[in-house]
C-alpha positions as CSV (number, residue, x, y, z in Angstrom):
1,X,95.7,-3.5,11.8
2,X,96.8,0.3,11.9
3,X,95.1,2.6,14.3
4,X,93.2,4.2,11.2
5,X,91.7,1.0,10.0
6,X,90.6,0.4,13.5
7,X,88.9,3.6,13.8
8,X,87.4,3.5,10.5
9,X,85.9,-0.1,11.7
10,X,84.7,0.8,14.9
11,X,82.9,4.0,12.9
12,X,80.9,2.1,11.0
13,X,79.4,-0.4,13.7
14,X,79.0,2.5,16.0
15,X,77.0,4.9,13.3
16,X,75.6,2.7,10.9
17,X,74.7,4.4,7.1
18,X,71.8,6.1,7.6
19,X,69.2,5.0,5.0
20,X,66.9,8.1,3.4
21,X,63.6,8.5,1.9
22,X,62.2,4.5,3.5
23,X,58.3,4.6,3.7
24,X,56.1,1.5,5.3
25,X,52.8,0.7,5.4
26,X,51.3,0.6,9.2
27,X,48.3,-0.1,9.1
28,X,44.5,-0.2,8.0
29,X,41.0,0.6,9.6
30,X,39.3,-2.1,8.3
31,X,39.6,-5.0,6.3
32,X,36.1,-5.2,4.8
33,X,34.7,-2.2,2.9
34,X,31.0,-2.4,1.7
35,X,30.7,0.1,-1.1
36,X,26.8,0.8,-0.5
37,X,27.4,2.4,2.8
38,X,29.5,5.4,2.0
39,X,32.4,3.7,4.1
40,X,36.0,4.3,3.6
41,X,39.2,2.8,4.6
42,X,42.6,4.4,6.1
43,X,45.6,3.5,5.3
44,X,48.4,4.7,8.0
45,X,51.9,4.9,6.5
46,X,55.0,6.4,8.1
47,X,58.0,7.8,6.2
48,X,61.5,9.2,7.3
49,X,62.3,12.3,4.9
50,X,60.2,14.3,2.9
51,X,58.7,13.8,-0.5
52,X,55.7,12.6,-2.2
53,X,53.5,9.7,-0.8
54,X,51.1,8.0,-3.2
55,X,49.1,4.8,-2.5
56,X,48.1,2.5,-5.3
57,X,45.0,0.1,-4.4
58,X,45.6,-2.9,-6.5
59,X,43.4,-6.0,-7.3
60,X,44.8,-9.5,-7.2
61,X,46.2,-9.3,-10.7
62,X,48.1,-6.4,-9.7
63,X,46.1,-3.6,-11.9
64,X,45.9,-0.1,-10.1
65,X,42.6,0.4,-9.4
66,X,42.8,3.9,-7.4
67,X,46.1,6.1,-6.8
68,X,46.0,8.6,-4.1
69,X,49.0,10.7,-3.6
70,X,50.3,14.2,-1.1
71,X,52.8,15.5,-3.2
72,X,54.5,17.3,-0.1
73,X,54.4,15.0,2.5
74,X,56.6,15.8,5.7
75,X,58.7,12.7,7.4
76,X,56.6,11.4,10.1
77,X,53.0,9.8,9.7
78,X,50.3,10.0,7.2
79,X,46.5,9.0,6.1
80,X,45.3,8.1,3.1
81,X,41.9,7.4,2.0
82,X,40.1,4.6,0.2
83,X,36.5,4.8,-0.6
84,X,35.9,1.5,-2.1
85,X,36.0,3.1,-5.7
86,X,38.0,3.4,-8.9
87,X,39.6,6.0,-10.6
88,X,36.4,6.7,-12.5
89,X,34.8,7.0,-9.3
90,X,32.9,4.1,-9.3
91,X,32.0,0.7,-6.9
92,X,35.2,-2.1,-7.5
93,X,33.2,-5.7,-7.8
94,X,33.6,-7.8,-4.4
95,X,36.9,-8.9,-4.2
96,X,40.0,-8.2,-2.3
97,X,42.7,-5.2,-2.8
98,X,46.1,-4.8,-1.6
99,X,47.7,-1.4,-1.2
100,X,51.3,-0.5,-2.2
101,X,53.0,2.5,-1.2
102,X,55.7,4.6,-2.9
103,X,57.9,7.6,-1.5
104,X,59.8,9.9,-3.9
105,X,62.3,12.1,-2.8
106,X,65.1,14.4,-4.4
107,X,67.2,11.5,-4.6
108,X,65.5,8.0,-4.5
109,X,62.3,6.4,-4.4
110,X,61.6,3.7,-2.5
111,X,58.2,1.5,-2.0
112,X,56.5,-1.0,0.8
113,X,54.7,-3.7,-1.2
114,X,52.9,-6.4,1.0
115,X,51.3,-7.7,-2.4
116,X,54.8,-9.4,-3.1
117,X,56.3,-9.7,0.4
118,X,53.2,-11.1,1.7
119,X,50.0,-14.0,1.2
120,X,49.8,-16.9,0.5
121,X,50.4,-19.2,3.0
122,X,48.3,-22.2,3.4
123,X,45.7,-22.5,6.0
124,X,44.5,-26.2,6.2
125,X,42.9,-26.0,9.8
126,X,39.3,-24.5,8.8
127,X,37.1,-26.9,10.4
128,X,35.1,-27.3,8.4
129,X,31.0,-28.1,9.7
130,X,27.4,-29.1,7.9
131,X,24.8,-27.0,10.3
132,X,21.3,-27.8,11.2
133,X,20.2,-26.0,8.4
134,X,22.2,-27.5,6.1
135,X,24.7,-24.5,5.7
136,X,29.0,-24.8,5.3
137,X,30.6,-23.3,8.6
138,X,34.2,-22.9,8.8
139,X,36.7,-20.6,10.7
140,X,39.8,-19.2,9.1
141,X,42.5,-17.2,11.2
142,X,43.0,-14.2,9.2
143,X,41.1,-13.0,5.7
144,X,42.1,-15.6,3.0
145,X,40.8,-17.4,-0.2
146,X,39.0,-19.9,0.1
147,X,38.4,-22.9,-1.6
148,X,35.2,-25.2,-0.5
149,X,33.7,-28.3,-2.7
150,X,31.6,-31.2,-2.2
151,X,31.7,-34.5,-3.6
152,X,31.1,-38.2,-3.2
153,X,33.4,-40.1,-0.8
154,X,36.2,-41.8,-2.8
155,X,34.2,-40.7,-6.0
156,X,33.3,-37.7,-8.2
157,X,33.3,-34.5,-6.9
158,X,30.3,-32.8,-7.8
159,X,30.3,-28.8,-7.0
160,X,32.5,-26.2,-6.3
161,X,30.8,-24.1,-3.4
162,X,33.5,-21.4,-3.6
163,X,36.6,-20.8,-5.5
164,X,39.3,-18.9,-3.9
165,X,36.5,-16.3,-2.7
166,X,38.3,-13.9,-0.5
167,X,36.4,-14.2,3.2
168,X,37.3,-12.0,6.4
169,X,39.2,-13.8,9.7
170,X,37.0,-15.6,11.9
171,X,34.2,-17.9,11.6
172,X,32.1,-17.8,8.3
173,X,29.2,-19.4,6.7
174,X,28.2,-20.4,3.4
175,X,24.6,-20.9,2.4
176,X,24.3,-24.1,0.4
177,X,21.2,-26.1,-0.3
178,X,22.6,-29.6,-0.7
179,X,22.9,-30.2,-4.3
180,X,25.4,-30.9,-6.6
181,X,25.9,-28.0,-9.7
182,X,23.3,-29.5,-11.7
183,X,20.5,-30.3,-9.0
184,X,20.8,-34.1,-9.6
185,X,22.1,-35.4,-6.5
186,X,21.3,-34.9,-2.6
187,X,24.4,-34.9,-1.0
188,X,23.2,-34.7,2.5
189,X,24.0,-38.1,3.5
190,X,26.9,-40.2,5.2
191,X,28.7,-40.0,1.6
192,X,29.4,-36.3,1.6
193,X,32.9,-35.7,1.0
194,X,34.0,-32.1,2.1
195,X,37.6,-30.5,1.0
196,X,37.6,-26.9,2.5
197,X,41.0,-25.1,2.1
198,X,42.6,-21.6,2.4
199,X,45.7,-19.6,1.6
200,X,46.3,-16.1,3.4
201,X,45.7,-12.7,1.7
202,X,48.3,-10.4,1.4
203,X,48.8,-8.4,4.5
204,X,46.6,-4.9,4.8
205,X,44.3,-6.2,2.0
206,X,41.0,-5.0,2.0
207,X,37.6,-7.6,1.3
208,X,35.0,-4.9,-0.6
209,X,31.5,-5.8,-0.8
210,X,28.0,-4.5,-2.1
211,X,28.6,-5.5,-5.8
212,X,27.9,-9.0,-6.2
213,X,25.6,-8.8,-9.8
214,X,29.1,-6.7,-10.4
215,X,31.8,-9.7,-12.4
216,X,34.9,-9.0,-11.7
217,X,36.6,-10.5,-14.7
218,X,34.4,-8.0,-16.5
219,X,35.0,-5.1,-14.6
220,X,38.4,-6.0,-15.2
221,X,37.5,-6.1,-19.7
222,X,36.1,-2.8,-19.2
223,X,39.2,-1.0,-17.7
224,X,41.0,-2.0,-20.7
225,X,43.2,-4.0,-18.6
226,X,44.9,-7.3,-20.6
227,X,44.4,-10.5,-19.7
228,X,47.8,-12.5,-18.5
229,X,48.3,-15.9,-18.5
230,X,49.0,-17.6,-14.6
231,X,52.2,-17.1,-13.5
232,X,55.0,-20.0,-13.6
233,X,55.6,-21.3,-10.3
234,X,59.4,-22.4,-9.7
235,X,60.2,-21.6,-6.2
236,X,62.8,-18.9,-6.5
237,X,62.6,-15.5,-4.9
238,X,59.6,-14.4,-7.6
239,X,57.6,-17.2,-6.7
240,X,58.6,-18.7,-3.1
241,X,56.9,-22.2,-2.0
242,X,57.6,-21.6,1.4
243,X,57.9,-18.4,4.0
244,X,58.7,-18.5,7.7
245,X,58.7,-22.6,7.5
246,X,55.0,-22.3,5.9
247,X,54.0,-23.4,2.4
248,X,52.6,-21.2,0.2
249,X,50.1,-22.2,-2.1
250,X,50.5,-22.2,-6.2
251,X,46.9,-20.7,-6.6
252,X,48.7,-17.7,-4.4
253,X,50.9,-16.9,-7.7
254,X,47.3,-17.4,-10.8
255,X,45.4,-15.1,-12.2
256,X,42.7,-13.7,-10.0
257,X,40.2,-13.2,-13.2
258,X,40.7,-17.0,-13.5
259,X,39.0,-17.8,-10.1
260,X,35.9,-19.8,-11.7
261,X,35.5,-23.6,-12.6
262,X,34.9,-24.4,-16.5
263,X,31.5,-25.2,-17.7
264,X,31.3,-28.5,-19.4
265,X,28.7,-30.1,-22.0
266,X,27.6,-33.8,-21.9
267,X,25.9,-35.5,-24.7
268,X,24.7,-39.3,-25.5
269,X,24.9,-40.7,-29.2
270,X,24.0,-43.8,-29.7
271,X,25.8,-46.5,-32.3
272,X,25.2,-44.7,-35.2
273,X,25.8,-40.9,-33.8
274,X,21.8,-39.9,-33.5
275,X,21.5,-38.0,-30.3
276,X,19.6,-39.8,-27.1
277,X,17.4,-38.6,-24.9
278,X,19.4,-39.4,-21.4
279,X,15.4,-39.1,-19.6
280,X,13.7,-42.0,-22.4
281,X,15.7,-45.4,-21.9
282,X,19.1,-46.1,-22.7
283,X,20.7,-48.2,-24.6
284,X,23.3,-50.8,-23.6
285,X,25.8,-48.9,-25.8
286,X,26.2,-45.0,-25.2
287,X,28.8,-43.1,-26.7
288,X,29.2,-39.7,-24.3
289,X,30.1,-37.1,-26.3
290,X,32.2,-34.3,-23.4
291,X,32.9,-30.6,-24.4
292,X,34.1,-27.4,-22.9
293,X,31.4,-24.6,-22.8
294,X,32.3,-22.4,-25.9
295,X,32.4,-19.2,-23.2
296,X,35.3,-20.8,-20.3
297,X,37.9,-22.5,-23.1
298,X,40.1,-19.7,-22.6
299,X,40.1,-20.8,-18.7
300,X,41.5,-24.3,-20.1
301,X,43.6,-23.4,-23.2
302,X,46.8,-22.5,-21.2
303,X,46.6,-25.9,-19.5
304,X,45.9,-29.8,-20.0
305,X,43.8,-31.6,-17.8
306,X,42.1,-35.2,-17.3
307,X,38.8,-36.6,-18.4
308,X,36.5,-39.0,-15.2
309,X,33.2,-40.8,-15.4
310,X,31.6,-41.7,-12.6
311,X,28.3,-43.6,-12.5
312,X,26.4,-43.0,-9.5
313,X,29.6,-41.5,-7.4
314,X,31.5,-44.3,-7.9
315,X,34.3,-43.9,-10.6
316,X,34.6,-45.8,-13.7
317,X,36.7,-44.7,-16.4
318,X,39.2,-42.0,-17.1
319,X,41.2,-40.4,-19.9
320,X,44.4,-38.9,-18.4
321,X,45.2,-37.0,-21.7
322,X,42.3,-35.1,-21.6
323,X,41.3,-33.2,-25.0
324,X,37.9,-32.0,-26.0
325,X,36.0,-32.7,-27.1
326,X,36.1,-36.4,-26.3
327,X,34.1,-39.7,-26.9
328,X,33.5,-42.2,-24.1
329,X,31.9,-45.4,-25.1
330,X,29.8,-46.6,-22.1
331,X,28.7,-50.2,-21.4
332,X,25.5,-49.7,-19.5
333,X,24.8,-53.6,-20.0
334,X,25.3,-54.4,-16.6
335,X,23.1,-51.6,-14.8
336,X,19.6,-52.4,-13.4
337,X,16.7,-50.9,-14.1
338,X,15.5,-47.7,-13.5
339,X,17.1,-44.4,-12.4
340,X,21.3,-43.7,-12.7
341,X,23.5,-40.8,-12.4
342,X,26.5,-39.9,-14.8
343,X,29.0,-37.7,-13.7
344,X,31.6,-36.3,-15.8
345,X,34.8,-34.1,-13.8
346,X,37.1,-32.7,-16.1
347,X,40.2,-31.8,-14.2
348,X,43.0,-29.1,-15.2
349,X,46.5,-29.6,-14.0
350,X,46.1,-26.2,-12.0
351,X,43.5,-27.4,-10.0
352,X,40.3,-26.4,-11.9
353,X,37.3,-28.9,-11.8
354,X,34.4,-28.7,-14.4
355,X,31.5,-30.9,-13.0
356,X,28.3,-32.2,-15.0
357,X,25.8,-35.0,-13.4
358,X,22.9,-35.8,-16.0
359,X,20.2,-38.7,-15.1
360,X,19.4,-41.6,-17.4
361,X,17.1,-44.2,-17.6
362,X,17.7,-47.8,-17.4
């Protein structure tokens, strides 16, 4: 190699390209914001040239919900502001918001994005605890979504407690009064089956609250914003599975507006299609009639999903090609007399659950 090529070489690993206009989030005050107390966040960014600095708070479904901006921002570091409201200058519902930051200079503009760089990985650890009051405890080790639901030990699960609810780091309770979603079943006994699980939240995000009569999906309607379907989950660099040897979960990548479990209807029919009255005595014969509540079949229509009957927790029958709305013919020949439970779990491929428990009489 000629003297000139060597020179050259040793140029560039001694003064490396100097890279212009970079901006990066530092960090924030707080990471819960309760709109009813005239709070605010700060956001701390740093950038290296000149230019102007906007912030866009984002929701889970990456709609700009506020967009602060210094047009003339120096190199060095800066503040910006969040008051917990929109651009209309109102209260956001309760849910978490992720910040991305963009610098524009005279010759490039360049952003810091933790709502794609960032999230998502699984925390299975929460242990999870019923206390003396009957309450969920569990611990998480920084703000996630959570997922919590109860159920019947090797049988139907019967209610969805919380559904990817964005909670702060640290210990946290959930009030719960020991029923399943339709207030037929006790579950406060030795055959309480408890799944608590957890995926991180981007980093910087911010957990609002204050507006819980406030429904996010909405909120969401009223900004004009469309609805998007979830997004497809292959594992490339759009949609990673894994980051720093962790997993990361597939809710990470769904719609945020989607965070609810279907409502189901349950009806009885007897041999000849006139409706029963589940509370006056049954019939050996019932034909259960299952449908989607006309208001969530959009939650289900992007998805199939799986059909289970369980009499008194213990599972019976299934139809793995789930449709609705759908027949079951039930045998209750062999039950004895008096009091039984039916539940019905209607499971989507994505991981939503639609529970219904109704009481008949033998």
């Amino acid at each position: 190699m000629s003297r000139f090529r060597v020179a050259i070489a040793c140029s560039l690993l001694t003064f490396p390209l100097m890279v212009l206009g970079q901006v990066k989030l530092l960090s924030v005050s707080a990471t819960e914001l309760n709109s009813t107390d005239n709070a605010n966040v700060v956001y701390t960014v740093r950038t290296t040239d000149d230019g102007a600095l906007s912030l866009d708070v984002l929701t889970g479904d990456g709609d700009v919900v506020r967009h602060l901006v210094k047009p003339d921002a120096k190199a060095g570091e800066h503040e910006l502001t969040w008051d917990g409201r929109d651009s209309r200058g109102r209260p956001v519902p309760d849910e978490a918001y992720c910040p991305r930051v963009t610098l524009q200079t005279a010759n490039v503009r360049t952003e810091d994005n933790p709502c794609r760089r960032t999230g998502g990985e699984v925390l299975s650890d929460l242990k999870p605890s019923i206390t003396s009051n009957g309450d969920i405890a569990y611990t998480v080790e920084s703000a996630a979504r959570v997922l919590i639901r109860v159920g019947v030990k090797h049988g139907a699960m019967i209610r969805s407690l919380s559904v990817w609810r964005p909670r702060p780091a640290g210990r946290n309770l959930l009030r719960w009064n020991g029923f399943d979603e339709s207030g037929q079943i006790d579950l406060r006994t030795d055959r309480l089956a408890l799944l608590a699980t957890a995926f991180k939240l981007p980093d910087f995000s911010v957990i609002t609250t204050g507006q819980a009569g406030l429904d996010y999906r909405t909120w969401r309607t009223a900004q004009g914003w469309p609805e998007k379907p979830d997004t497809p989950v292959d594992g490339g660099a759009a949609t990673p599975l894994e980051r720093g040897g962790i997993r990361i979960a597939r809710q990470h990548y769904m719609a945020r507006y989607k965070d609810r479990e279907p409502r189901i209807t349950v009806r009885f029919l007897d041999k000849t299609g006139k409706p029963l009255n589940p509370a006056r005595k049954t019939p050996d014969e019932v034909r259960v009639m299952v449908d989607l509540h006309p208001e969530d079949r959009w939650l289900m229509q992007e998805q199939l999903y799986e059909v289970a009957f369980f009499v008194n927790g213990d599972f019976v029958s299934e139809e793995e090609n789930g449709y609705v709305p759908i027949g079951w013919l039930w045998n209750t020949a062999g039950l004895s007399r008096g009091r039984h439970l039916l539940t019905v779990n209607l499971t989507g491929f994505t991981g939503r659950v639609g529970t219904k428990t109704i009481a008949v009489q033998k």
